[in-house]
C-alpha positions, 0 to 999 in steps of 0.5 A: 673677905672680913680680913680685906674689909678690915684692911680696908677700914684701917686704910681709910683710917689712916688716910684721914689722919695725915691728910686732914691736918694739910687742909686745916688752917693753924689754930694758933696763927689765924689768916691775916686776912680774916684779922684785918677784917675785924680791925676793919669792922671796929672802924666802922663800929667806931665810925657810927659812935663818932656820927652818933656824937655829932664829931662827924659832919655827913661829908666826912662821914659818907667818905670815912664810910665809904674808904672802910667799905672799900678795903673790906671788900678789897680782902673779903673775897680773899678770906671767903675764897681762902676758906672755900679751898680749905673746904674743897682741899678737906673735902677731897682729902676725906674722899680720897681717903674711902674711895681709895680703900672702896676702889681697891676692894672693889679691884679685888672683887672683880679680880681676886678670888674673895670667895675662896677660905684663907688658908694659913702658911701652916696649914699649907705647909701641912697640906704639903707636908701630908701629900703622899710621896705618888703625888710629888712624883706624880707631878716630877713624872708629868713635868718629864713627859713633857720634858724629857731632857731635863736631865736634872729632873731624872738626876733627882727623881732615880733615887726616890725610886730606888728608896720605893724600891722601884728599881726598874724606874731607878735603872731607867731614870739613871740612865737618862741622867748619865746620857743628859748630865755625864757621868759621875760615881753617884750616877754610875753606882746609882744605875749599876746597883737598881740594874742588879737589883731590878735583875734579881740580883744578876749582873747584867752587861750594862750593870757589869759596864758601869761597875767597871767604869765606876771602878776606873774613876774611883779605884777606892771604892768597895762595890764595883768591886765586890759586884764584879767578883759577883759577876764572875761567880754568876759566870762559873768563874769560881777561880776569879771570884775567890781571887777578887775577894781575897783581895778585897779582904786584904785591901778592908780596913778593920771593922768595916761592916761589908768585911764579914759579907766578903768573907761569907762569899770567899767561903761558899766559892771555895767550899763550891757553896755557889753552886745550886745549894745557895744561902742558908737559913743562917746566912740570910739571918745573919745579914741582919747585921749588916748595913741595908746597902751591905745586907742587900748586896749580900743576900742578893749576891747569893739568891742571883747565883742560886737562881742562875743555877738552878736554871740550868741544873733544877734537880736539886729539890734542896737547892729549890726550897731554899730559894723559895724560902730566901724570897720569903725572907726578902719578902719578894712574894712573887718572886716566890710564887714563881720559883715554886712554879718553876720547881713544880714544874721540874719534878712533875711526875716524882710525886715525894718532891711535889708533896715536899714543895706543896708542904713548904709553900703551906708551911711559908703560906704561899698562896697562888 
């Protein structure tokens, strides 16, 4: 509010600067009027020393006297009047110059919100800056429950999902943007990865559908066909898998980061690795190496398959163990727990394998 006040003194200021100037007679040029006044006043002056010296008889007099007087009434409205305007024209200025001011403050008090502290474009910007990521989507998300079609909307929200690894949302959000906006590789491939990864590494049909599109309309790229072999290893098709991935391999450049993950994958299908016994301690360590996007695919490609094996062959206490201890390392704890249910729940009764899970899940501090 001080802010607006001094706005407003600084205002009237101004105002009273250029307008009092136009309703100012020149100094240096007084109105003819005025001047012809005082010629007129000298004549009369000069008419009582002339009575006074008797040059003058009462004829000459009365009529001399009564000339002069006519002519200064004739301009003596005129002078008085001039100054009464310049006097209302100064007056008016100098009340337009606070009641302007006055008026819009009082606009502002009626209508603003002169209660509420100033907040600097820093401090707002700050203010933004600070707001935690739930809020701004929070606001994404209530601005597409009212508006479900707005495609561009669910284009910009899928991947901050997938950043939060929300990939469920992500799949979901996706989808929306491809059935609103067309599809596009970025749409494609942001869609089949979170669909994969919301399905634990599995390649579902939907995710499955989309590589092979993604793959049609980009033939260069490397993940829909890396995914693809994956899927086909998920299948049991180990002959495929290992086909598609020698081709890969002979298709990668020099040095490209997801070489070696291929090549981990290309051996663990023919040494028949893909089967319950999955990725090893060293394998999961390994993928440190890589890319985020690389090591993820790598090391989910290879936990998916064991999983997916181990629900239909779950005798395998090694295979068991190393899955519990793959989702440690991932940090997936209640994918974890969960497999250490499930492997529970297979060895019931053969009490070494119970004591020998009981003992990793103290070891690796998996609490119900």
């Amino acid at each position: 509010m001080l802010l607006w006040l001094m706005f407003a003194a600084l205002t009237a200021t101004v105002l009273v600067a250029v307008l009092r100037p136009a309703f100012q007679p020149s100094a240096s040029m007084p109105p003819e009027p005025a001047a012809d006044l005082v010629v007129y006043k000298d004549q009369l002056a000069d008419l009582e020393r002339q009575v006074a010296r008797g040059q003058l008889d009462a004829i000459e007099q009365d009529a001399l006297r009564h000339e002069i007087s006519r002519r200064i009434l004739r301009i003596k409205p005129a002078a008085v009047g001039e100054g009464v305007a310049g006097f209302k024209a100064t007056t008016v200025g100098m009340a337009t110059a606070f009641v302007v001011p006055l008026l819009c403050l009082g606009l502002y008090a009626a209508l603003g919100s002169p209660g509420v502290p100033s907040q600097p474009f820093r401090a707002n910007s700050a203010q933004l800056a600070n707001a935690s990521a739930a809020e701004l989507i929070a606001r994404v998300e209530a601005k597409l429950a009212t508006n479900p079609g707005d495609g561009r909307g669910w284009d910009a929200l899928a991947p901050i999902y997938f950043k939060l690894e929300r990939f469920a949302d992500a799949s979901d959000a996706y989808g929306r943007a491809v059935r609103l906006l067309g599809e596009t590789p970025q749409r494609l491939a942001g869609f089949a990865e979170a669909t994969v990864l919301a399905n634990d590494g599995i390649v579902t049909e939907p995710a499955r559908a989309a590589y092979q599109k993604l793959r049609v309309i980009s033939p260069d790229r490397f993940e829909p066909r890396f995914w693809l072999a994956l899927a086909q290893e998920q299948d049991g098709n180990a002959t495929v898998a290992a086909a598609e991935y020698r081709a890969l391999l002979q298709a990668a450049p020099a040095g490209v980061t997801w070489r070696s993950m291929v090549e981990q994958r290309l051996a663990a299908v023919s040494k028949g690795a893909a089967s319950p016994r999955g990725p090893s301690d060293d394998d999961v360590k390994a993928a440190a190496s890589l890319s985020q996007s690389d090591r993820t695919a790598m090391i989910d490609g290879m936990v998916a398959a064991l999983a997916v094996r181990l629900k239909t062959n779950g005798d395998d206490l090694e295979g068991w163990q190393k899955l519990i201890r793959s989702y440690v390392t991932l940090k997936k704890l209640d994918l974890a727990r969960s497999a250490l249910v499930d492997a529970r729940a297979q060895f019931v009764g053969n009490t070494p394998a119970v004591a020998t899970l009981d003992d990793l899940a103290r070891r690796l501090e998996l609490r119900p």
